[in-house]
N, C-alpha and C positions, 0 to 999 in steps of 0.2 A: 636875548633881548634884554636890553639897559632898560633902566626907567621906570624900575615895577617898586613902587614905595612897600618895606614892607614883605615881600613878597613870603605867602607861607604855603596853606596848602593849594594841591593842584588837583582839579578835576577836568577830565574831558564829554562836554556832551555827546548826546546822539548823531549830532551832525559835525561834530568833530573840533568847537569851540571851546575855548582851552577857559578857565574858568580859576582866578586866581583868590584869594583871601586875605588875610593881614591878621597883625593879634594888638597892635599898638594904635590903629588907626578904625575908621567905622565907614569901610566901605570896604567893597567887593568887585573886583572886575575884571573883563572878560576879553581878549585879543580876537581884537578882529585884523582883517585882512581887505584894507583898500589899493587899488591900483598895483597890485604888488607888495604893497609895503605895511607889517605890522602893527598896530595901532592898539592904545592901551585904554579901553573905553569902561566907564564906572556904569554898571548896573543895578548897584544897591548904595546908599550911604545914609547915614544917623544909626549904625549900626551900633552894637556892645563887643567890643572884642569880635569880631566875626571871624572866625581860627576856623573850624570845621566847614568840611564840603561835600556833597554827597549829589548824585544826581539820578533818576527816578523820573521812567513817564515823562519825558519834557520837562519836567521841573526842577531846577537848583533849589537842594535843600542846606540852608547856612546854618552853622551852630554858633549862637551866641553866648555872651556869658553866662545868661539866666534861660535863655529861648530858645529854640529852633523855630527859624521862618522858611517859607517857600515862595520861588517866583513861579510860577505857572508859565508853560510855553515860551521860556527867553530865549530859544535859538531864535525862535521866530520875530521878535520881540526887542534886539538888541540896541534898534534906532529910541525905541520907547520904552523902554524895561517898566513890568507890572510892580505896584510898589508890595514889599514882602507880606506876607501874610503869616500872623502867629500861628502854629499848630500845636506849639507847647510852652509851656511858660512858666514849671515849678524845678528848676533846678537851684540850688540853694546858690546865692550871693556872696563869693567869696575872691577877692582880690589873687592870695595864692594859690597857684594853679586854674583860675579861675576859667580858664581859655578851654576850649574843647576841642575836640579832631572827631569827627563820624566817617562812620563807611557805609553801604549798601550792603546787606548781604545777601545768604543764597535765600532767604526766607522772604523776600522783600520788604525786610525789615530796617529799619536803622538802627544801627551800634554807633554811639556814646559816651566818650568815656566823662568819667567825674572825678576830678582829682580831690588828693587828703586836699584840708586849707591851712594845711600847715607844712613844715620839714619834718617833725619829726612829732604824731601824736596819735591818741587813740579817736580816729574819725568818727563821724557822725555815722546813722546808721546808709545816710544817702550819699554819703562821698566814698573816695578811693574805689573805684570800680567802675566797671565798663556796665552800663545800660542799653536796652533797644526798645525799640518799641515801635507800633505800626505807623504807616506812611502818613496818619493820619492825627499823629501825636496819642492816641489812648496806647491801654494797654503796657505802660510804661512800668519795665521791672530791671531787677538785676539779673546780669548774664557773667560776671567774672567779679571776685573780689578780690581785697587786701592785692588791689594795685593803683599805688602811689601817685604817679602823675605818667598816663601813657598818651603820646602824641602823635601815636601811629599804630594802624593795623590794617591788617588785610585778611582774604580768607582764603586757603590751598585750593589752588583750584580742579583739584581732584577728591578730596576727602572731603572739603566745603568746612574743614576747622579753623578756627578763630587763632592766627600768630597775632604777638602785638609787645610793643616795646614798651619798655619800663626806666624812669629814671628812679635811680636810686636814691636815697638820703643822703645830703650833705653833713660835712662836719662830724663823720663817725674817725678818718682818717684822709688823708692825702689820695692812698692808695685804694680801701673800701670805703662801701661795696661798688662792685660793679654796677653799671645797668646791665639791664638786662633782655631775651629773647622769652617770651613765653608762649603758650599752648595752651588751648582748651579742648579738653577732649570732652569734655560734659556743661552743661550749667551747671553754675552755682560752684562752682569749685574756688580756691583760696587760695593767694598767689603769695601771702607772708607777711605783708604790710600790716600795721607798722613791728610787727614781733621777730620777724626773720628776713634775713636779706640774703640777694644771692643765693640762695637754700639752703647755705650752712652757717651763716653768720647772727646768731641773735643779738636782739637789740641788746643795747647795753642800758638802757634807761626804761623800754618796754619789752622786753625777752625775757625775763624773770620769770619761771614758772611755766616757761611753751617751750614745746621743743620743732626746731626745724622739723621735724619728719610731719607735722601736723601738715604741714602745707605741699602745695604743687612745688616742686625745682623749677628752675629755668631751662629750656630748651639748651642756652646758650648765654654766657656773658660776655660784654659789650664793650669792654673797660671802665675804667673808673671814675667817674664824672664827667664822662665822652658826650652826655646828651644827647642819646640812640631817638631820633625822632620818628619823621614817617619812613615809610616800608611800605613795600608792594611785591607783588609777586611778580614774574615775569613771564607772561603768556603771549609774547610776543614770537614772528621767527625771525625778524630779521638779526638778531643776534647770533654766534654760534651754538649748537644742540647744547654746551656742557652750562649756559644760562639757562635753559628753557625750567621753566618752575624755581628758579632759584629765587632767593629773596635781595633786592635792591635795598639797602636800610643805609638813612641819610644820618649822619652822625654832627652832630649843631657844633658840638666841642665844649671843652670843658669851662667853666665862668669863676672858675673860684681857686683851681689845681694852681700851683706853684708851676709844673711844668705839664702846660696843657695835653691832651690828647681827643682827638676827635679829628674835626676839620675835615670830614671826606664825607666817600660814600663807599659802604663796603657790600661782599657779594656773599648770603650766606647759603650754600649747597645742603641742601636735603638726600640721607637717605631714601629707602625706599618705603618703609614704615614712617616717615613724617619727624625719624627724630636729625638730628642736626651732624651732616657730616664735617663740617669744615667752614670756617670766613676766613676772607682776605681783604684786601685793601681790591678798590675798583677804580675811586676817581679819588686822587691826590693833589696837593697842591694849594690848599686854604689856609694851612697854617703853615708858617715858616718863621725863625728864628723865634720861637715862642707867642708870636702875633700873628692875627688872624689878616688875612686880605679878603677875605668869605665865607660865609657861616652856611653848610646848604641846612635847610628844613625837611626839605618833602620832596618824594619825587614822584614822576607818572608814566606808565608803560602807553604811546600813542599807539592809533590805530594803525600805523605801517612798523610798530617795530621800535623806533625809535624811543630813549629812554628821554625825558624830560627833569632836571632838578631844580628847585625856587633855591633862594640866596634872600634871608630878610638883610645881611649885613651889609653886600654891597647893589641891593637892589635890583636883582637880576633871574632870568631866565636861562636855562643853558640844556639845548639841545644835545644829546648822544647819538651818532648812528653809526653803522657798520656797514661798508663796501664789502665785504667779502675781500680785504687785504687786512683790515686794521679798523678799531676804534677811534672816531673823529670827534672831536666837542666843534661846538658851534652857536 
């Protein structure tokens, strides 16, 4: 699907409405399906960055730059969309990183993340880390620290652990650090920011005096200013068995590398303990001759199978499904 301004993350409701976001624009909206034919209809707008998506109960819950709002009952609602409602509203104001990404989890909680407001510094004590808190905005804590700017997570859906992608700091080198793959196996644990990158690389300006072993590693890295965005699991079947639980991670591409890398969507294969056996490339073809023709964001496992990824670069939607011969885009 053309036409989608923007386009970032992707949520599916209960009733199977595909649920889009933005990070440059202040609206929110939702594909509907008239007479056959796709239709790109706004459901929220005067929004702050609306980047995060999560959905709960009939309700789309938005993350905005400072807020989290909710619409109550919008499958049902989509002629009339309910105007949002605050549930929270003390996330610190900050231009860099300032965009969010939420998921649901198994707790029916929302996770959060809060990016540094900077590239390279010793944050506040409420930035760089992933937050959750109840469906009802209280109870608001930290669940993952010293991570940098993460635009994507999802949870195993058999252990119910927290993966989640990491971009790394710019302007240490061309080549470092990666981004990266992470794990939580506990709260409250510490993923390196801003002292350690990659799990072996200390900072050069804030590392003095900390040693990587203090912190969590990375499951996996990503490459080097690749822009490892959203990620989901795949608990679909219409795929072949060697996806099932594997992780979809949309990769934005690089904004600053001399010769970029990213531009896809790669496929990361798990062990059978949760640690990381292998990635590879899945969906290619964004970048060529060192210029991009499309940037993917975020992608969504649908309810028959089908893989779904947003495009903010050239405004687009782009189905995946599989015939039992081959992988088709669409």
């Amino acid at each position: 699907m053309s036409g989608v301004p923007n386009a970032r993350s992707l949520r599916q409701g209960e009733k199977g409405t595909i649920f889009i976001s933005n990070r440059i624009l202040d609206k929110v909206y939702a594909v509907v399906t008239n007479g056959g034919e796709r239709e790109l209809k706004v459901v929220a707008s005067g929004l702050d960055r609306p980047n995060g998506l999560a959905f709960a109960n009939g309700a789309l819950y938005v993350a905005e730059g400072t807020r989290v709002s909710k619409l109550e009952n919008i499958e049902n609602k989509l002629g009339d969309p309910p105007k949002p409602v605050v549930i929270y509203d003390q996330f610190p104001n900050h231009q860099s990183h300032g965009w969010k990404f939420m998921a649901l989890g198994p707790d029916s909680k929302l996770y959060i993340n809060v990016g540094a407001p900077c590239n390279i510094c010793v944050p506040p004590d409420s930035n760089a880390q992933i937050r959750r808190m109840n469906l009802d905005g209280s109870s608001s804590e930290p669940y993952a620290l010293g991570v940098r700017n993460s635009v994507g997570f999802d949870f195993h859906p058999t252990s119910k652990q927290l993966y989640f992608t990491d971009n790394g700091r710019d302007w240490l080198s061309e080549e470092l650090p990666n981004d990266e793959l992470n794990r939580v196996t506990r709260a409250g644990q510490h993923f390196g920011y801003p002292y350690c990158h990659q799990g072996n690389i200390p900072d050069d300006q804030l590392g003095w005096g900390r040693q990587c072993s203090e912190f969590e590693p990375p499951a996996a890295l990503l490459g080097p200013h690749s822009a490892a965005l959203g990620m989901r699991f795949y608990t679909g079947t219409m795929f072949p068995a060697e996806y099932r639980n594997a992780i979809f991670i949309a990769r934005h591409g690089s904004w600053n590398k001399t010769n970029k890398v990213g531009g896809d969507i790669i496929v990361v294969k798990l062990n059978p303990n949760g640690t990381v056996k292998s990635w590879e490339p899945f969906m290619t073809g964004f970048l060529q001759d060192n210029n991009y023709i499309g940037r993917p964001v975020d992608v969504e496992v649908m309810k028959d199978g089908s893989l779904l990824v947003s495009d903010d670069y050239a405004g687009a939607i782009y189905r995946i499904s599989y015939d039992g011969r081959g992988l088709a885009g669409g």
